[in-house]
C-alpha positions as CSV (number, residue, x, y, z in Angstrom):
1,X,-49.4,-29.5,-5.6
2,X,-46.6,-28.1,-8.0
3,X,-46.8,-24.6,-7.9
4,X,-46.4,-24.7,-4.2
5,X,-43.2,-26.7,-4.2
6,X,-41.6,-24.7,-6.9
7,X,-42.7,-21.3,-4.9
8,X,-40.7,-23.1,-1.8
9,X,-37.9,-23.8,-4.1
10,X,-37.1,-20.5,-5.5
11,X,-37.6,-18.5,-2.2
12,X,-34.8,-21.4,-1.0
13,X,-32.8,-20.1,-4.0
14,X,-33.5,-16.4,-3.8
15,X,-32.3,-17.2,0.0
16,X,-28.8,-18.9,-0.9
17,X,-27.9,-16.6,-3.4
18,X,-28.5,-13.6,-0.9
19,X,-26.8,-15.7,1.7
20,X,-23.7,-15.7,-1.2
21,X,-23.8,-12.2,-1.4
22,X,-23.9,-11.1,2.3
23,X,-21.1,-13.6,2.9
24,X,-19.1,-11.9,0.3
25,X,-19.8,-8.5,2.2
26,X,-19.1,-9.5,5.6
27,X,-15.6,-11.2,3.8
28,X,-15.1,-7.8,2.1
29,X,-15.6,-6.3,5.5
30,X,-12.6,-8.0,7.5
31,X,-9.3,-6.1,6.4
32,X,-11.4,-2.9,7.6
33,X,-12.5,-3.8,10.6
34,X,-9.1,-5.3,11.7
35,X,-7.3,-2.4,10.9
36,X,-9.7,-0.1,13.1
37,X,-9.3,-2.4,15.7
38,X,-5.7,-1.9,15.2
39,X,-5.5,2.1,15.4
40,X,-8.7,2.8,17.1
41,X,-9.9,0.0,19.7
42,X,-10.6,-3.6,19.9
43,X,-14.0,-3.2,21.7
44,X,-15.3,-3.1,17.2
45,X,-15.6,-6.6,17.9
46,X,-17.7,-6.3,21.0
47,X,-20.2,-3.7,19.1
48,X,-20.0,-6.2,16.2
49,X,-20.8,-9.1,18.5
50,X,-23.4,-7.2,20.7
51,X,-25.2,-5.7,17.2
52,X,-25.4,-8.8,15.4
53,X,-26.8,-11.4,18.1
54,X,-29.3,-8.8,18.7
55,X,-30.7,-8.1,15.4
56,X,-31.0,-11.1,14.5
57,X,-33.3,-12.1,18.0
58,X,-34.9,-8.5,17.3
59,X,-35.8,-10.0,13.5
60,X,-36.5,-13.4,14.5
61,X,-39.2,-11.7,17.0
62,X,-40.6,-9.7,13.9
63,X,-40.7,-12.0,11.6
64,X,-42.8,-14.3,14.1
65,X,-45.1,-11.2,15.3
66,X,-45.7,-11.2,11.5
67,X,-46.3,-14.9,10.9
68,X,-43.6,-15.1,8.5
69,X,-41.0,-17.9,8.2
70,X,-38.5,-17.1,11.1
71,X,-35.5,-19.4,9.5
72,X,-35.5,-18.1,6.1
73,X,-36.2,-14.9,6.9
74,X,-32.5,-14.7,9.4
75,X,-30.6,-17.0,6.9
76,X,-30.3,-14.5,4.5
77,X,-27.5,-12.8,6.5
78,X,-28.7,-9.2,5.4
79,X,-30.0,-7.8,9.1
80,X,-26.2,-9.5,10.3
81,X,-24.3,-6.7,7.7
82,X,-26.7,-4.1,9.0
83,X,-25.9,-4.6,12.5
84,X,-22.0,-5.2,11.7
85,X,-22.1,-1.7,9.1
86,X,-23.8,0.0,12.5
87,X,-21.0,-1.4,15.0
88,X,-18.6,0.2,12.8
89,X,-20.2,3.6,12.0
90,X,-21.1,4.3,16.1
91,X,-18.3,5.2,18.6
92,X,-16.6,2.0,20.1
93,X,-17.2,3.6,23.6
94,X,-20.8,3.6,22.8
95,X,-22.7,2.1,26.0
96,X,-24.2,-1.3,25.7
97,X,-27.8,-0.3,26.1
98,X,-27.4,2.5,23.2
99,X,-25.9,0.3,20.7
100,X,-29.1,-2.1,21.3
101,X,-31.7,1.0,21.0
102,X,-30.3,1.7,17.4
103,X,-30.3,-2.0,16.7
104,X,-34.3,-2.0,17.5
105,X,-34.4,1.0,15.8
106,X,-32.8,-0.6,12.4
107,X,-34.9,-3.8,12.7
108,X,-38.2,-2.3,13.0
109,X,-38.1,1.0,11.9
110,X,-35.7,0.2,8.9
111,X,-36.9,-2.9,7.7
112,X,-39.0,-4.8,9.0
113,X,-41.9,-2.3,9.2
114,X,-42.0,-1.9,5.3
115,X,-42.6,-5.9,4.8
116,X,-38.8,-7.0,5.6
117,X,-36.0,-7.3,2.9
118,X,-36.7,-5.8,-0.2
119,X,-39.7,-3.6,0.6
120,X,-37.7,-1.1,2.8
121,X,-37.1,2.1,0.8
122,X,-34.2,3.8,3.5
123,X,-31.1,1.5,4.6
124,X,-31.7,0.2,7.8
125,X,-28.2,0.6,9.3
126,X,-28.1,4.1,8.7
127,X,-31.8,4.6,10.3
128,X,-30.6,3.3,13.3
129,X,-27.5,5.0,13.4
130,X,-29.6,8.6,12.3
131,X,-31.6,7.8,15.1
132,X,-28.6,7.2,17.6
133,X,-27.2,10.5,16.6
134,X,-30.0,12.3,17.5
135,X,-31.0,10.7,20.6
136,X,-27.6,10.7,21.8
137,X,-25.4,12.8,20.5
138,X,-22.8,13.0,23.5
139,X,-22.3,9.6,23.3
140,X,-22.4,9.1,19.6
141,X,-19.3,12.0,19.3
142,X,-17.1,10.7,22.4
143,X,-14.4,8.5,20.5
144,X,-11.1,6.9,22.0
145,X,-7.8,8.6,21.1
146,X,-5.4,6.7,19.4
147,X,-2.9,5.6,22.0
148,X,-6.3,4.4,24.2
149,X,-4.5,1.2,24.7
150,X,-1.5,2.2,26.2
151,X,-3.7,3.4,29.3
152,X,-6.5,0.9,29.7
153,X,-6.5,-2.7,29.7
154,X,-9.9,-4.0,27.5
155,X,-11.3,-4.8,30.6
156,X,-11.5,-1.3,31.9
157,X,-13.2,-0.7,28.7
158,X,-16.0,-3.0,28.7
159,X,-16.5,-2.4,32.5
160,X,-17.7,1.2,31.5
161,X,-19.2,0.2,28.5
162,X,-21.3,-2.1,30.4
163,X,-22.0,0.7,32.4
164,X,-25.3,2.2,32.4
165,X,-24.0,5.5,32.0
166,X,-20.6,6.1,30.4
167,X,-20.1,9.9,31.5
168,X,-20.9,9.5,35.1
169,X,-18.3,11.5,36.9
170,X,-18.6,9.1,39.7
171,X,-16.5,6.1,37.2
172,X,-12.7,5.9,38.1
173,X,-11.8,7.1,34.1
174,X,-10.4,10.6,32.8
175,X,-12.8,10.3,29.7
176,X,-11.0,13.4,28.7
177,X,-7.5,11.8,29.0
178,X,-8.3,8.7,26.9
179,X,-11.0,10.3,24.3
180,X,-10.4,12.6,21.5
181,X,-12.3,14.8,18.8
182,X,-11.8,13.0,15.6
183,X,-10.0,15.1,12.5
184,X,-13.5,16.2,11.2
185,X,-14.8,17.0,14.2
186,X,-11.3,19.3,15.2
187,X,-11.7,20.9,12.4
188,X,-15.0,21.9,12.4
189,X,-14.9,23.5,15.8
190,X,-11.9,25.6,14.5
191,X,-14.2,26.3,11.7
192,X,-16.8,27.5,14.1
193,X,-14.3,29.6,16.1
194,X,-12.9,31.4,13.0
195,X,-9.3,29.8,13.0
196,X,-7.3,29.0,10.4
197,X,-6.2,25.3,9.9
198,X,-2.5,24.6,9.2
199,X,-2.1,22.3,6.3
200,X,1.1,20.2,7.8
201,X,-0.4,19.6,10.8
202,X,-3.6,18.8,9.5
203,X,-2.2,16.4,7.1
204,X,0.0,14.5,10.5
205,X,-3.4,14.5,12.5
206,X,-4.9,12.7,9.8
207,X,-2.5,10.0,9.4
208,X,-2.1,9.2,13.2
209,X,-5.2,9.5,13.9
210,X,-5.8,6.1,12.0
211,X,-8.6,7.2,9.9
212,X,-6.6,6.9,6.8
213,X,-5.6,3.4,7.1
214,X,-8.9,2.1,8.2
215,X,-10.4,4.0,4.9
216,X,-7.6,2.3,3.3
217,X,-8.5,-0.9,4.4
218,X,-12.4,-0.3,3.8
219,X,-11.5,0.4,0.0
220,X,-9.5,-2.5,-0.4
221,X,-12.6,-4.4,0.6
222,X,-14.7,-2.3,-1.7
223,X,-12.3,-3.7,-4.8
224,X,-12.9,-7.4,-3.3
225,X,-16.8,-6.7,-3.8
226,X,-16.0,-4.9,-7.8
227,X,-13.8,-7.9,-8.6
228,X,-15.9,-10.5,-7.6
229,X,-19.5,-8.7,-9.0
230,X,-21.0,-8.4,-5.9
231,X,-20.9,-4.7,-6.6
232,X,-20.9,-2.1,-9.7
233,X,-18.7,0.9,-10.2
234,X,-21.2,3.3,-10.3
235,X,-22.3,4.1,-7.0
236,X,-18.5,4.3,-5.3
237,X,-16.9,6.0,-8.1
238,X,-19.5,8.6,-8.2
239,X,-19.4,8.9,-4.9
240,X,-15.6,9.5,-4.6
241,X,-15.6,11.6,-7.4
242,X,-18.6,13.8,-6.5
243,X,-17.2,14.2,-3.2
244,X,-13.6,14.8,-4.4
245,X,-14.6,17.1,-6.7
246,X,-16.5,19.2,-4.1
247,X,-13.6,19.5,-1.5
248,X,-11.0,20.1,-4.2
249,X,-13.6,23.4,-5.5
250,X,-15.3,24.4,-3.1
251,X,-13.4,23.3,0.8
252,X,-13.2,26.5,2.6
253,X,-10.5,24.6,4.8
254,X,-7.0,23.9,4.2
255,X,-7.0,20.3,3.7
256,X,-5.9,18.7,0.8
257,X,-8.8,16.7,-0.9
258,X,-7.1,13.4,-0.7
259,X,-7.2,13.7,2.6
260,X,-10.5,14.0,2.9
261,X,-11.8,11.8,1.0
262,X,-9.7,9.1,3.4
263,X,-11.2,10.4,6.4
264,X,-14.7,9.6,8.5
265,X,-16.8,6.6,6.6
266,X,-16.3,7.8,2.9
267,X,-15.1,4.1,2.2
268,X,-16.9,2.6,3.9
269,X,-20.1,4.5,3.1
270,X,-19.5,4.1,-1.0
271,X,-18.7,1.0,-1.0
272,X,-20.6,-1.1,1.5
273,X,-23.4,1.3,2.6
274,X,-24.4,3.1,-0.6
275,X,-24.3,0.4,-2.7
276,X,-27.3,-1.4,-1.0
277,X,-29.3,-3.0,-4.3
278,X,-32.6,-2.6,-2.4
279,X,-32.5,1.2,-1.5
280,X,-30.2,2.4,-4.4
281,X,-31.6,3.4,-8.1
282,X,-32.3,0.4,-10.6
283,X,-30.3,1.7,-13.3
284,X,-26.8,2.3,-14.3
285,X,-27.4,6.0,-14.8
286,X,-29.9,6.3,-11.8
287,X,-26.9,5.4,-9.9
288,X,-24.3,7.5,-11.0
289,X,-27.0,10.4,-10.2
290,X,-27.9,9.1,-6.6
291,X,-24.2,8.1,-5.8
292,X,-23.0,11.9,-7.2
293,X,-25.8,13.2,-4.8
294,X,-24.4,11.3,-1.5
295,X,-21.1,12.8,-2.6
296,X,-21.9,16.5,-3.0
297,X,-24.7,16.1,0.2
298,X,-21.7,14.0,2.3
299,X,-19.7,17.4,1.5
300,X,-22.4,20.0,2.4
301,X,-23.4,18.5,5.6
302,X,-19.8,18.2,6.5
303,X,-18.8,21.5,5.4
304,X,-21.6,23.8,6.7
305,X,-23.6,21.5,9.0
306,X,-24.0,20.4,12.3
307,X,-22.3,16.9,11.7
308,X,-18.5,16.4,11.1
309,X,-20.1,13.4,9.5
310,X,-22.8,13.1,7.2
311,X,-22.6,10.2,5.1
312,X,-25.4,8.8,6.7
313,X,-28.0,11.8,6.6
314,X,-26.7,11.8,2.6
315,X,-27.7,8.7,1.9
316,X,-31.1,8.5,3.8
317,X,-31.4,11.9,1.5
318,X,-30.4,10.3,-1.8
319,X,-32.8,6.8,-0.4
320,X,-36.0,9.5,-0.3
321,X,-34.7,10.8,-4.2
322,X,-34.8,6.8,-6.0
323,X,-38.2,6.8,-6.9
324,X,-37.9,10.1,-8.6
325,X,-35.0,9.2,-10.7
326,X,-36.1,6.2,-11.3
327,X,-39.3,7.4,-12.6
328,X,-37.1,10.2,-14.7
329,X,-34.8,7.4,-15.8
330,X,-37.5,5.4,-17.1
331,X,-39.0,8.5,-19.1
332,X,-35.7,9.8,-20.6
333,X,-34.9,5.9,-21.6
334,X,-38.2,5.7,-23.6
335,X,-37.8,9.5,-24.8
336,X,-34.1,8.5,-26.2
């Protein structure tokens, strides 16, 4: 009768000092998602609201289809960072019904369908929002302009975000007058139309468009998780630096470096998203090699692919390449 009492009692620890941890995250989260509610709407909070009541109903239905323990299984708090990290990569005017598809898609598909926390070898969050991308990429693209509040109350907002279709042309809203191409995506259509980029403006588009704050605010949470060991330095400093190094050698546009490495979800991405213990590599060296490789893939894709954005195709990427350095980690360590 022992051994099944002191299994109980450390999967009740193993649960309270994940619980810790995704506390500390969530915590860590806060200054970021305030200041992109600030400069780019208020309706985060819905997403985040919507997103997390949801996957954790969609994981409580799992975990039961599975026969596994439904309360310990939810307590953890990890499915509630997923769903908040997916809020905050997907475009606040995102319909309802979408934001719930990715959710699914992150519950099942990313976790739950490997065993559930610990067994899933891509992160969740950014399966669902790959998956949102390329289901609906109209949708996933259409993001408010900066000075969205000055023209619609919040309730206009949720009323069409409630709706079941967003770009109806039937809805009493100039999409175009309130919604804007965010810097990465302006300047990749110039890049696609051959025109040159003027540095000055670039560099004012950037700061009002509010991207740089919010990646601001995102890195001051990423310190938060450094300081307090929830995190290493490896993953977000070779991500920053990979990346940095990339735009500053190779950027065929006339940005300045620093700039884009404080623009789309490169804060966010290195230090909340990439740094995932479960999908990252075990080591200290594995992870400077898969957090260089998000960097220098987070540049490609946004330099020559389809995607302003590719932090999240990166690290799915870099998520299919652990086992690999893990396995050449292990060898070189025994070699050395």
């Amino acid at each position: 009768m022992l051994k099944p009492i002191l299994d109980t009692q450390a999967v009740s620890l193993k649960t309270l000092n994940t619980q810790h941890i995704m506390l500390w995250v969530l915590a860590a989260l806060l200054p970021g998602v305030f200041v992109y509610a600030w400069f780019i709407s208020p309706l985060v909070f819905f997403n985040i609201a919507l997103a997390a009541v949801l996957a954790v109903v969609f994981e409580a239905l799992a975990l039961y289809w599975r026969g596994q323990a439904i309360h310990g299984g939810v307590q953890d708090g990890s499915i509630v960072v997923a769903a908040v990290l997916l809020a905050l990569a997907v475009p606040p005017l995102l319909p309802f019904w979408q934001l719930a598809v990715g959710v699914f898609i992150m519950v099942m598909l990313g976790k739950q369908v490997y065993g559930g926390l610990g067994n899933n070898p891509f992160n969740p969050a950014m399966v669902g929002y790959a998956a949102l991308l390329v289901s609906f990429p109209q949708t996933m693209t259409l993001w408010s302009a900066p000075d969205l509040l000055n023209q619609l109350t919040l309730g206009h907002l949720l009323n069409a975000k409630l709706s079941l279709d967003l770009l109806n042309p039937n809805l009493l809203i100039d999409w175009d007058g309130i919604t804007r191409a965010t810097p990465l995506e302006h300047l990749r259509t110039l890049k696609m139309q051959g025109l040159s980029v003027d540095q000055n403006l670039a560099q004012q588009q950037f700061i009002s468009s509010g991207w740089v704050w919010t990646n601001l605010a995102f890195l001051l949470g990423g310190l938060l998780l450094l300081y307090r060991r929830i995190i290493q330095w490896h993953i977000p400093a070779s991500v920053i630096l990979s990346f940095a190094l990339c735009s500053l050698l190779f950027s065929a546009q006339n940005v300045p470096w620093y700039l884009s490495v404080f623009s789309g979800a490169l804060m966010l991405g290195a230090f909340f998203i990439a740094t995932d213990p479960v999908t990252a590599a075990s080591s200290n060296r594995g992870r400077l090699v898969f957090g260089a490789g998000i960097g220098a893939l987070c540049f490609i894709i946004r330099e020559f692919g389809g995607y302003p954005e590719g932090f999240a195709f990166a690290v799915l990427l870099m998520n299919l390449c652990v086992p690999l350095i893990d396995h050449i980690d292990m060898h070189w360590g025994t070699s050395a």
